[in-house]
C-alpha positions as CSV (number, residue, x, y, z in Angstrom):
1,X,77.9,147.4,176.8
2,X,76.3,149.2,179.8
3,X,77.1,146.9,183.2
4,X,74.8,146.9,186.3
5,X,74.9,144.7,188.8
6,X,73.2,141.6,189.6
7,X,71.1,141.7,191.7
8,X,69.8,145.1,190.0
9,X,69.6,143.0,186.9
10,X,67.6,139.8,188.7
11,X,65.0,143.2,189.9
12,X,64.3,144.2,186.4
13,X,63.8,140.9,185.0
14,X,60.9,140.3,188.1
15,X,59.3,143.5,187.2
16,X,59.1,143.0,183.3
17,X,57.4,139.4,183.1
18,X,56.3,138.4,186.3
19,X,56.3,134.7,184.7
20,X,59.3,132.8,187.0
21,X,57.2,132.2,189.8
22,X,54.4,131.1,187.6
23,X,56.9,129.0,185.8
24,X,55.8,130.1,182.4
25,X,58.0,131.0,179.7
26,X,57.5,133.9,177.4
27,X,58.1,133.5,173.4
28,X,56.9,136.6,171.2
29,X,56.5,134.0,167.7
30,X,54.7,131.4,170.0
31,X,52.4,131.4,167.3
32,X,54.9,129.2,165.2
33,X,54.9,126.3,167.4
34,X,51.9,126.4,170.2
35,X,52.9,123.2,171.4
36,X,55.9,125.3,173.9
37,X,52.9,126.6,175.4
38,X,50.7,123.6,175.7
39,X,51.5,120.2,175.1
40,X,48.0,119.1,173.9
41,X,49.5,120.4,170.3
42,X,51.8,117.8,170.2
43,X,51.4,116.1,166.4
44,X,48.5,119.2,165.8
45,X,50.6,120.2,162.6
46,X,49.8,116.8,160.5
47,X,53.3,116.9,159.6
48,X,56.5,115.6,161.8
49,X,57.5,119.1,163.0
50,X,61.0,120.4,164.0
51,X,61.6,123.9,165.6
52,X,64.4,126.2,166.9
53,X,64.2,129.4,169.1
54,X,66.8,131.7,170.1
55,X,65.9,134.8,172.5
56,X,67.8,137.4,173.2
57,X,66.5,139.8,175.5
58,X,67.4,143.8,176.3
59,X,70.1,143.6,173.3
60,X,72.8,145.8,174.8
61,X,72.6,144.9,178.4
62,X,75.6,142.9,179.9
63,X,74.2,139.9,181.4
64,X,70.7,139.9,179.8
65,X,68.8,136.8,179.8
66,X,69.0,134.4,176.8
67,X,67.3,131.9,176.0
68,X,67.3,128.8,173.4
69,X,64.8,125.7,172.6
70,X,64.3,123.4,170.5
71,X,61.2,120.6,169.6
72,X,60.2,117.7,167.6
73,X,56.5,116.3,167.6
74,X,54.7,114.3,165.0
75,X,51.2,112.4,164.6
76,X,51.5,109.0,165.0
77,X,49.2,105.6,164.2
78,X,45.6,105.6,166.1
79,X,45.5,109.1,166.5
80,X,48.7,109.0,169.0
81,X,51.4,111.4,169.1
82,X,54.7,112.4,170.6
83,X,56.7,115.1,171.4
84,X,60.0,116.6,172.7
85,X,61.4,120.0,174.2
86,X,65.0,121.4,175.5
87,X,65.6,124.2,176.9
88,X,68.7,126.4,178.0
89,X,68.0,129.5,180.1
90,X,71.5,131.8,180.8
91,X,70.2,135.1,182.8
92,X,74.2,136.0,183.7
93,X,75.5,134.0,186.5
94,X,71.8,132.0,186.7
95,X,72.4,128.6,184.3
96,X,69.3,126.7,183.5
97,X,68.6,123.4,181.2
98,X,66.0,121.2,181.0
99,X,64.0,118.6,178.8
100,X,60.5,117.0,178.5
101,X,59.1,114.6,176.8
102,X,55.1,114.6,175.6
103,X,52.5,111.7,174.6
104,X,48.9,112.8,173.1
105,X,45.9,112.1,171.8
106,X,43.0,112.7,169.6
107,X,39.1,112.4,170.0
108,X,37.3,113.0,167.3
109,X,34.2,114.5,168.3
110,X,32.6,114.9,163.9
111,X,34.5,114.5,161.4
112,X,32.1,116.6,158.7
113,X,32.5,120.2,160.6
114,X,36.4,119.3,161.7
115,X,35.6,119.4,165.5
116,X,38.3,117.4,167.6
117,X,39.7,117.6,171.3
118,X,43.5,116.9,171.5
119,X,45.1,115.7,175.0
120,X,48.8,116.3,176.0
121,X,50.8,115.0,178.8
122,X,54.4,115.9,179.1
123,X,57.2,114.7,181.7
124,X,61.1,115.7,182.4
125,X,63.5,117.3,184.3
126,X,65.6,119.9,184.6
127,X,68.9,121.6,186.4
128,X,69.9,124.7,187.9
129,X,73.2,126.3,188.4
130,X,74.1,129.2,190.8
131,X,77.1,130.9,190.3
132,X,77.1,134.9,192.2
133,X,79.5,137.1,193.8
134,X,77.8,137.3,196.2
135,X,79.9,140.0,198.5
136,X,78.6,140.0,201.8
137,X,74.9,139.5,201.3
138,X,74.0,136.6,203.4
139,X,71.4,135.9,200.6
140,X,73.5,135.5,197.8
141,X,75.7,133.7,199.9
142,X,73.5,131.1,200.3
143,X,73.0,130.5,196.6
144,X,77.0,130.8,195.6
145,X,78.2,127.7,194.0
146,X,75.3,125.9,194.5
147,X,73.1,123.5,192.0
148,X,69.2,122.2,192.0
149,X,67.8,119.6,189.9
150,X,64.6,118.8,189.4
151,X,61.3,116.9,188.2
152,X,59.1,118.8,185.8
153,X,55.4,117.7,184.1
154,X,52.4,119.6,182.2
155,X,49.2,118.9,181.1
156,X,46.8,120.3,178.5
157,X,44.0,120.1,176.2
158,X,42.6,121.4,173.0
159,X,39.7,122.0,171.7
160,X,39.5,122.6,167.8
161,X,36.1,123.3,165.6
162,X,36.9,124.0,161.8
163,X,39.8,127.0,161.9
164,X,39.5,127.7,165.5
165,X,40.9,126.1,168.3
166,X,40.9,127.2,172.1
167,X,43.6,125.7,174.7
168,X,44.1,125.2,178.7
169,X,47.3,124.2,180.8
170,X,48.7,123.7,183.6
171,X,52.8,124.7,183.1
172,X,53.8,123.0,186.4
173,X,51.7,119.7,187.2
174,X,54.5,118.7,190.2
175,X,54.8,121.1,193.1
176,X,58.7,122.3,193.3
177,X,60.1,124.8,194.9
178,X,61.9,127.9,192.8
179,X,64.2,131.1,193.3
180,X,62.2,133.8,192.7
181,X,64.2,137.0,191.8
182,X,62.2,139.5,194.2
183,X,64.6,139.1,197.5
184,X,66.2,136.3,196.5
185,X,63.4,133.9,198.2
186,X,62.6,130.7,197.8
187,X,59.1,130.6,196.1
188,X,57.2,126.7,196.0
189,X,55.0,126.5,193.0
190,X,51.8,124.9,193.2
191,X,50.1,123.5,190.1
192,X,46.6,124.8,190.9
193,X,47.7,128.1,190.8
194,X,49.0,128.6,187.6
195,X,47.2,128.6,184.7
196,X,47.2,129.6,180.9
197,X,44.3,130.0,178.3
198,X,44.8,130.7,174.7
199,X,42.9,130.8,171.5
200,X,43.1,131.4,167.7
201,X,41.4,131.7,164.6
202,X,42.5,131.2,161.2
203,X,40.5,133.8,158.9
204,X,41.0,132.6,155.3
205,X,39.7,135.3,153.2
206,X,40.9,133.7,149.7
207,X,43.4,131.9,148.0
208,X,46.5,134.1,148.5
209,X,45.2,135.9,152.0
210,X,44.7,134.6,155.6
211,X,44.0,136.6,158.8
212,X,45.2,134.7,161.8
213,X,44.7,136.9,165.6
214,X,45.7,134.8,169.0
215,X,45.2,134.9,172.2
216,X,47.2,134.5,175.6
217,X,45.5,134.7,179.4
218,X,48.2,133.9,182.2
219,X,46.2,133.2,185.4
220,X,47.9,133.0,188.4
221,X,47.7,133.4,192.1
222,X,51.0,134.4,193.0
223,X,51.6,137.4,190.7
224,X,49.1,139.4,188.7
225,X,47.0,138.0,185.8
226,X,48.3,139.2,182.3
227,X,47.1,138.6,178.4
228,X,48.9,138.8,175.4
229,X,47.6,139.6,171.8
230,X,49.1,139.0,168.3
231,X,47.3,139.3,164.8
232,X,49.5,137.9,161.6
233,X,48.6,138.1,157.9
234,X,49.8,135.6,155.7
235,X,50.2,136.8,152.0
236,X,50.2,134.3,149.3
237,X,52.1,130.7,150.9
238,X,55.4,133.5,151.0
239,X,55.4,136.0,153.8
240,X,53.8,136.9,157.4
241,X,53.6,139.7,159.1
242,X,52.4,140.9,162.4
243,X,52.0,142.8,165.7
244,X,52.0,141.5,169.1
245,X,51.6,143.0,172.3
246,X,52.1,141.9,176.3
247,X,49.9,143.6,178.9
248,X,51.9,146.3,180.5
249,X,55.2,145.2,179.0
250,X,55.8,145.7,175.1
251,X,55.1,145.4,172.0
252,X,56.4,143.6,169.3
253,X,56.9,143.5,165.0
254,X,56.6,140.3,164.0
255,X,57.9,139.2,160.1
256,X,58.7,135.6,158.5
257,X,59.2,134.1,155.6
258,X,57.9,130.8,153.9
259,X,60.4,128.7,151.8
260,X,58.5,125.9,149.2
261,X,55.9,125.7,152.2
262,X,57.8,123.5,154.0
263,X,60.5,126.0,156.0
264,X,59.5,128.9,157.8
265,X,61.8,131.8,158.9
266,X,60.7,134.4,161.8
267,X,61.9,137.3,163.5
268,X,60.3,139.4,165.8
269,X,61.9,142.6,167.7
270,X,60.2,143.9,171.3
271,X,60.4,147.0,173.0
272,X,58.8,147.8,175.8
273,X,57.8,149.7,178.7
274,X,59.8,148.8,181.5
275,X,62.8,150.4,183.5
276,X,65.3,149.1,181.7
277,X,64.6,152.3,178.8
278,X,68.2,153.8,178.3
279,X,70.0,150.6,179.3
280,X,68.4,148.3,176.1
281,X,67.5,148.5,172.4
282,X,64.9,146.0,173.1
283,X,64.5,142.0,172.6
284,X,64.9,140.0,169.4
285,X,64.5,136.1,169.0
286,X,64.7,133.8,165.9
287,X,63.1,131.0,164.9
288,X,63.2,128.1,162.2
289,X,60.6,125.8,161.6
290,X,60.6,122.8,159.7
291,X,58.0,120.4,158.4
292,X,60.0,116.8,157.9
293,X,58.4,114.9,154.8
294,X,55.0,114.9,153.9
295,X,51.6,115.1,155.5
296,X,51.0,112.3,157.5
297,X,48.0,110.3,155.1
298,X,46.1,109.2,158.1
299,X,46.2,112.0,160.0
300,X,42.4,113.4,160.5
301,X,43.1,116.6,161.9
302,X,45.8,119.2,161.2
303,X,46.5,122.6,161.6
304,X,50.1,123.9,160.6
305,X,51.5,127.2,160.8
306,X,54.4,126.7,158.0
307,X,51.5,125.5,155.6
308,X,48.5,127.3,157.0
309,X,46.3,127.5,153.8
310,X,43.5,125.0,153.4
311,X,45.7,123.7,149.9
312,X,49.1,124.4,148.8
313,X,49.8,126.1,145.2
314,X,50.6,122.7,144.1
315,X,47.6,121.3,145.1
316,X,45.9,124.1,143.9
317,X,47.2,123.9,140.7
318,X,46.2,120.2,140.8
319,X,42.4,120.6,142.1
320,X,41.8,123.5,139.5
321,X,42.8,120.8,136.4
322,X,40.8,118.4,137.8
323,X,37.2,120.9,138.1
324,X,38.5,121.8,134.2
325,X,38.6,117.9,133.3
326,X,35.1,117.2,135.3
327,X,33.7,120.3,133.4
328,X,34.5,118.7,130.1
329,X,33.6,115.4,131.7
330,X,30.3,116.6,131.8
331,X,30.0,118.9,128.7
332,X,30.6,116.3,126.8
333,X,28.1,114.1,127.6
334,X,25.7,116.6,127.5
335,X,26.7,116.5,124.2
336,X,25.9,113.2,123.5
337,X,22.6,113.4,125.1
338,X,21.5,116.1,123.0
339,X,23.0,114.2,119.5
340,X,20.8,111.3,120.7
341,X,17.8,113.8,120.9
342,X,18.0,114.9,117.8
343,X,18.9,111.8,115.9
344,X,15.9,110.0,113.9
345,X,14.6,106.6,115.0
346,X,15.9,103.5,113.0
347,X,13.2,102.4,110.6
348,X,13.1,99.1,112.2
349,X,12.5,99.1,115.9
350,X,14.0,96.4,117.8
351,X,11.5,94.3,119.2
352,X,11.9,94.4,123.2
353,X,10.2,92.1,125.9
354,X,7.6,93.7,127.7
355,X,8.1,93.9,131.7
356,X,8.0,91.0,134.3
357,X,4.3,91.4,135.7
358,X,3.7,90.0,138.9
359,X,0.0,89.0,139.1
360,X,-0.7,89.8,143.1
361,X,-4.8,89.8,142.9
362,X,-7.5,89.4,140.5
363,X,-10.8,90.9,142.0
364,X,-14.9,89.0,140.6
365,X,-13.1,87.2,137.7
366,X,-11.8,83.6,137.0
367,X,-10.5,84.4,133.8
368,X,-6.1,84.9,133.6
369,X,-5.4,88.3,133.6
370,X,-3.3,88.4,130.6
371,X,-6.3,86.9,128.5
372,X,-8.6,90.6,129.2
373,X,-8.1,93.7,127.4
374,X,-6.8,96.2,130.1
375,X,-8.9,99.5,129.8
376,X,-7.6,101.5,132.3
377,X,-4.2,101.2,134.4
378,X,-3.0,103.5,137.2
379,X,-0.5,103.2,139.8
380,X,-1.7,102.2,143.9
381,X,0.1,105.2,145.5
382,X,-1.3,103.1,148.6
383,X,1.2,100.2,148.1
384,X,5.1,101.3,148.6
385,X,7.3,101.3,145.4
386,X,9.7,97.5,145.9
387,X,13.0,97.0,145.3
388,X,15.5,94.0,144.5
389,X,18.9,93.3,142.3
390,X,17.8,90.5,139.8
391,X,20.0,87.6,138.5
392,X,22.2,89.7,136.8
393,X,22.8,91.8,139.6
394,X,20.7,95.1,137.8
395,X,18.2,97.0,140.6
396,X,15.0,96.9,139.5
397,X,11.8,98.6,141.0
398,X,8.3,97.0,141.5
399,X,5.3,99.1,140.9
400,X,1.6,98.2,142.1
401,X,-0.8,98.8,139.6
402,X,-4.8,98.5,139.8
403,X,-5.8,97.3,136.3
404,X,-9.4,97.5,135.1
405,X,-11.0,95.3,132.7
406,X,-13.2,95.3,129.8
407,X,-15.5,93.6,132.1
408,X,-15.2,96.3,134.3
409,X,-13.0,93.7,136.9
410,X,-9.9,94.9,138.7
411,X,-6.4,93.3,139.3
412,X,-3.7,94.4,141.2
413,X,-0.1,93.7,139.6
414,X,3.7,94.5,140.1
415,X,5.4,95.4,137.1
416,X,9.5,95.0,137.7
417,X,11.3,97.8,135.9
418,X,14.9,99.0,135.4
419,X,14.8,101.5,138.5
420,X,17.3,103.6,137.0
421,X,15.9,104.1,133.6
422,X,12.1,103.6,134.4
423,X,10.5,104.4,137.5
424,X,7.9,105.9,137.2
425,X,7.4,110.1,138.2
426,X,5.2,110.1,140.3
427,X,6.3,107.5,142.9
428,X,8.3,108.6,146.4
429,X,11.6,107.1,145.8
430,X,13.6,104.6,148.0
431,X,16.3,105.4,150.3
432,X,19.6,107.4,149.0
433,X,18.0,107.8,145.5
434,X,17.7,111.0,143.5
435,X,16.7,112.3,140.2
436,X,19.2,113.9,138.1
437,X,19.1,117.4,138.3
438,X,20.8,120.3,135.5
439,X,23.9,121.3,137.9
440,X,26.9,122.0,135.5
441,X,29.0,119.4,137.9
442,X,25.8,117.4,138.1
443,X,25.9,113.5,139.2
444,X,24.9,111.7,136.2
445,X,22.8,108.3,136.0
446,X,24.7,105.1,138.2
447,X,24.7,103.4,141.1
448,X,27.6,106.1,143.0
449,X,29.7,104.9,146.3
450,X,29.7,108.3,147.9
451,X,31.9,109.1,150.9
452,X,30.8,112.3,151.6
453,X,29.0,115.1,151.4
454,X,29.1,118.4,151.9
455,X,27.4,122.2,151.4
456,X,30.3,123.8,149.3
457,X,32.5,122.5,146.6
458,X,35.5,124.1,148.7
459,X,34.9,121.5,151.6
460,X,34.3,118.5,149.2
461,X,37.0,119.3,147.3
462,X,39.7,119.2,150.4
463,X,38.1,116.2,151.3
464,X,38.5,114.5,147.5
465,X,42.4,115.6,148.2
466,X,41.7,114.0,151.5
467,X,41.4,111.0,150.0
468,X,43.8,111.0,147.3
469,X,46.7,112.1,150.2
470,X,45.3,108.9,151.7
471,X,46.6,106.6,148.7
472,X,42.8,106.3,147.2
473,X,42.9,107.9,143.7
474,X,40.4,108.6,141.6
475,X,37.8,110.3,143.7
476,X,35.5,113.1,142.2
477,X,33.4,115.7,143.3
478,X,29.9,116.1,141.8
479,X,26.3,118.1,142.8
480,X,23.0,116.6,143.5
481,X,20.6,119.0,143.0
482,X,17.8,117.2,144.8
483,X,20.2,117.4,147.9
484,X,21.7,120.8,147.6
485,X,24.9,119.3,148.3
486,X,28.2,118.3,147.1
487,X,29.3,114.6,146.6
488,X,32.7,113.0,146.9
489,X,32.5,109.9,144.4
490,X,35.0,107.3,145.3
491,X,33.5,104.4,142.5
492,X,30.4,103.9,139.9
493,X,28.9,100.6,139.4
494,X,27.5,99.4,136.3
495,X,25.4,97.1,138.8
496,X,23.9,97.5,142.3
497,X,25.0,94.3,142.7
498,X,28.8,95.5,142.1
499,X,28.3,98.9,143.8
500,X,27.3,97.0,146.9
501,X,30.3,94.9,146.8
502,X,32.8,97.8,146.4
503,X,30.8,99.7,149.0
504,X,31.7,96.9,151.3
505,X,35.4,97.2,150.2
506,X,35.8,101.2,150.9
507,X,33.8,101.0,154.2
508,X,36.5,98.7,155.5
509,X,39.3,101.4,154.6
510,X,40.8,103.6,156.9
511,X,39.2,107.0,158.6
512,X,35.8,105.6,155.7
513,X,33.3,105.2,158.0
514,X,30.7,107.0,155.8
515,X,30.6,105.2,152.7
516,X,26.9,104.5,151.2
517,X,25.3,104.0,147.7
518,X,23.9,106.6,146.1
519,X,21.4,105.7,143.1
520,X,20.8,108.6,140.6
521,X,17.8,108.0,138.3
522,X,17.5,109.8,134.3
């Protein structure tokens, strides 16, 4: 290997990144695990989340820097978090370690279009050892043999609506001072003037095919400004690949691999433009990624790199035999409704009662209403359609009707009808009730406890798996046509009276806060 000296060395390093007195470390795959650069992303995968990072930079150069970290964070219980991270920094005789820990949390701002701010707070320490031959520079001197420690904290926040999310932090919350490799100085570093901005958006163009570009601003008012740029394709739930590149520095080939969606594998290889051309082949760091155990069932928001597409092939798999079942579901009872169409009528009718009539009014006559031949009946659009559940717990609808005699006298009455099966046309309908419509995944006749709903079958159908990841099975997804929306169906009553009493039971559950009855009529 080439060998330069030292201080030469410490030169270099100041003019490539510009980052130590800013106190901001630079990782080419921070993509993988964004909570190194912020620790508002503590617990954003869903899942608990273990990572590794080795950086080796200017491969070929004696002395280089390297650089290794590791991190833990997972979602907790009431939208809590936690997090960890531990550093080791070797830049030849310059020996750095450190450790923080991190506590977040999540707002949820609406559920329906994903939109959620995450908060981060992390706190630790860290240590410094010196060891130089130094010579006879008076500078060096003074930093031969010696040792810092020190007190470290960050803060950040995220802001996340459906695939994209946008970050701020502050790297260095508690003012300390620093060497900083340009003479040797001692640099203090202020938390108001650092800080870093990034963004991303997750482009999922299909099944098998996601388009994810970042962004990186550095602000600072100790060194210049500088942005960083990466764009990464994910094929299938297999392979990424990438480019990245760091104002003024380098560029970089980014590449990973997925293993059963649950490890992830990434290299990435820099070269750049600085003055170390002819002394390096350029940088190359490693990382493993880890997602411990399942999706966290409670967790409302997540968005993880390992497993980055809105399903996994299993779930896919899972979600595409369950539309094939609720096709037939319904095929078949169009079926049935058409053999019941074409059937002939029994010989013998049964005899049925005729509807409950509520006399309300008889107008110029003393004679009972059921005693006079009714000549004429039409609905009093006037009067609102009423409701009730009877004694058997069925829902029934009252219609006002203005009767006229043979006489030529009038009488306003309520008839009380099965609402499902015989209200009338014409009438506006109460609250949350539809008519069935001809939608192939159409909702059919019931009393339905809905829990949400939603303008694609895409969105209803993540949040049916939703649901089933939470422990409630047996959700389906059906259309309303009156609505132009998609339904997720979490229980039919044969009753109002026992739709109300399980609506009751799933508004009580768990991240269910919108859980209402939805009557379909024939």
């Amino acid at each position: 290997m080439k060998k330069i000296t030292f201080p030469l060395l410490l030169l270099w390093l100041a003019s490539a990144s510009n980052l130590y007195a800013q106190d901001q470390r630079v990782y080419s795959q921070f993509f993988m695990n964004p909570y190194v650069l912020n620790s508002a992303y503590a617990g954003s995968a869903g899942y608990t989340t273990i990572y590794g990072v080795h950086r080796q930079q200017w491969i070929g150069l004696e002395g280089a820097p390297m650089n290794s970290h590791v991190s833990f964070h997972t979602p907790l219980e009431s939208n809590f978090s936690i997090g960890a991270f531990a550093y080791n920094d070797n830049v030849d005789a310059i020996n750095s370690s450190g450790a923080k820990i991190t506590g977040g949390y999540l707002m949820e701002l609406d559920r329906r279009n994903r939109s959620y701010i995450r908060f981060g707070l992390s706190v630790g320490g860290g240590y410094s050892g010196y060891d130089i031959e130094a010579g006879n520079d008076p500078t060096l001197l003074a930093l031969t043999g010696t040792n810092t420690s020190y007190v470290t904290a960050d803060v950040g926040l995220s802001y996340y609506f459906r695939d994209f999310n946008v970050g701020l932090s502050i790297p260095n919350l508690i003012g300390r001072d620093v060497v900083s490799p340009d003479a040797f100085s001692s640099v203090q570093l202020k938390p108001w003037e650092n800080i870093m901005i990034n963004a991303n958006y997750r482009f999922l163009l299909n099944k098998s095919l996601a388009i994810e570009p970042h962004l990186i601003y550095r602000f600072s008012l100790v060194n210049m400004p500088q942005y960083e740029a990466a764009v990464m394709a994910h094929l299938g739930h297999i392979v990424w690949a990438g480019l990245s590149y760091r104002e003024d520095l380098s560029m970089a080939a980014l590449f990973g691999i997925k293993i059963q969606e649950r490890y992830a594998i990434g290299f990435s290889y820099e070269y750049g433009n600085t003055e170390l051309e002819g002394y390096s082949s350029g940088t190359l760091e490693v990382s493993l990624g880890i997602n411990v155990g399942d999706k966290k069932k409670k967790q409302k928001q997540g968005l993880s790199f390992i497993q980055n597409f809105k399903k996994t092939r299993e779930q896919e798999m899972r979600s595409e035999a369950r539309r094939q079942q609720l096709a037939e579901q319904r095929a078949q009872q169009q079926k049935e409704q058409q053999t019941a169409q074409t059937t002939p009528e029994p010989k013998e009718t049964p005899v049925t009662p005729d509807p409950v009539v509520e006399e309300t009014a008889v107008v110029a006559n003393t004679t009972p209403v059921e005693e006079k031949e009714v000549v004429n009946e039409q609905i009093d659009m006037s009067i609102p359609i009423k409701t009730r559940t009877n004694t058997e717990g069925e829902w029934e609808i009252g219609t006002t009707y203005i009767q006229t005699h043979m006489d030529s006298t009038k009488a306003s009455i309520v008839k009380w009808t099965d609402a499902l099966t015989n209200t009338p046309p014409e009438v506006a309908l109460p609250e949350n009730t539809h008519r069935m419509g001809r939608h192939i995944l159409e909702l059919p006749p019931g009393h339905h406890v809905v829990a949400g709903e939603f303008d694609d079958f895409q969105s209803a159908e993540d949040y049916s798996d939703e649901i089933f990841q939470m422990g409630y099975h047996g959700a389906i997804v059906a259309y309303v046509s009156s609505m132009k929306q998609y339904v997720v169906v979490v229980h039919k009553g044969a009753t109002m009276r026992q739709a109300e009493e399980e609506q009751a039971v799933w508004s009580a559950r768990h991240n269910l806060d919108h859980v209402y009855i939805l009557n379909i009529l024939e």
